[in-house]
C-alpha positions as a printed NumPy array, in Angstrom:
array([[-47.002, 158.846, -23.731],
       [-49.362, 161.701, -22.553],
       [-49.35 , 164.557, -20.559],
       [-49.929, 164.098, -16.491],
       [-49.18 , 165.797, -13.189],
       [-46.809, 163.613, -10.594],
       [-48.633, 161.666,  -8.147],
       [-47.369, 160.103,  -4.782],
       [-46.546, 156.978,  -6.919],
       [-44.715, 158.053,  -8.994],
       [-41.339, 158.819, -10.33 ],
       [-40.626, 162.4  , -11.813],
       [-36.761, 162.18 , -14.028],
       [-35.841, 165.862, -15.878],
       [-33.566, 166.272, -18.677],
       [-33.09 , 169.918, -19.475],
       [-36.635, 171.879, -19.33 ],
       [-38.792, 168.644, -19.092],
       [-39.973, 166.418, -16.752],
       [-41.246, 162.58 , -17.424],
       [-43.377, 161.177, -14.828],
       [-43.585, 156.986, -14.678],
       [-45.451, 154.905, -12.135],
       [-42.803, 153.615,  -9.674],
       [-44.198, 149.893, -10.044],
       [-44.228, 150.294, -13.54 ],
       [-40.975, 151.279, -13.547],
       [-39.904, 148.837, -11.573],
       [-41.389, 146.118, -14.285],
       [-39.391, 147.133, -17.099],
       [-36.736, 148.748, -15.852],
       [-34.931, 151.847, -17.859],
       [-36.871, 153.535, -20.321],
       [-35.132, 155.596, -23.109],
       [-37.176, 158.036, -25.165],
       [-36.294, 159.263, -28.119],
       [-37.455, 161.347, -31.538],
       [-36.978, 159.662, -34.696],
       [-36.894, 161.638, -37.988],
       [-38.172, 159.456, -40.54 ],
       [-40.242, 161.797, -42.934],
       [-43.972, 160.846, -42.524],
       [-43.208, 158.109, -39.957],
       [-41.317, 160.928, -38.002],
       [-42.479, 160.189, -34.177],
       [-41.374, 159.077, -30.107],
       [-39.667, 156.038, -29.941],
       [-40.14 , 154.561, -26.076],
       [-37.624, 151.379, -25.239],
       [-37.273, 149.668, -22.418],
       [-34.456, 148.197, -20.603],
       [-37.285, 144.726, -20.505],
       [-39.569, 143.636, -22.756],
       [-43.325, 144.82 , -21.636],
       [-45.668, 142.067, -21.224],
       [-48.425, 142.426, -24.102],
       [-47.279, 145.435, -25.81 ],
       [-47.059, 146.468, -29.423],
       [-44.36 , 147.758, -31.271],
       [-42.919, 151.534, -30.627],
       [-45.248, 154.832, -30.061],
       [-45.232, 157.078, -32.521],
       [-47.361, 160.234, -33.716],
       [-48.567, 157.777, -37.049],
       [-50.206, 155.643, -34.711],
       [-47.94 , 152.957, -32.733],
       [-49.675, 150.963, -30.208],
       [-48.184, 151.642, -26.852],
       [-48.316, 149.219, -24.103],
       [-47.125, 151.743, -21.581]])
C-alpha cells in the first residue's frame, strides 16, 4: 500500500474522505480487495485481502513489516 495519484489505468473506489487507487488489470486478477486496520498492540497494522489468492505473494501488509505482493 502507498500513496499515488490516479492514472488512466486505473480504478479510483472512495469510502468516506479517502480514495484507493488499484490498477484496473490488477484488479481484474484478484478480484475484490478488502482493507482493513487491525489492532493488535505492537503488530497493530493494514490488513489487504483479496477476493483471489495473488500469485507469489506473502502473507498480509502491515506497518511491522508484512511482505506485500500487491
Amino acid at each position: 500500500m502507498t500513496l499515488d495519484q490516479p492514472g488512466e489505468l486505473d480504478q479510483v473506489f472512495e469510502e468516506g474522505d479517502l480514495k484507493f487507487v488499484i490498477a484496473q488489470d490488477l484488479l481484474e486478477e484478484v478480484g475484490a480487495i478488502k482493507v482493513d486496520f487491525v489492532d493488535a498492540g505492537y503488530r497493530s497494522g493494514f490488513a489487504i485481502t483479496s477476493e483471489k489468492p495473488v500469485p507469489g505473494a506473502g502473507g498480509g501488509c502491515s506497518s511491522c513489516g508484512g511482505s506485500c505482493g500487491m
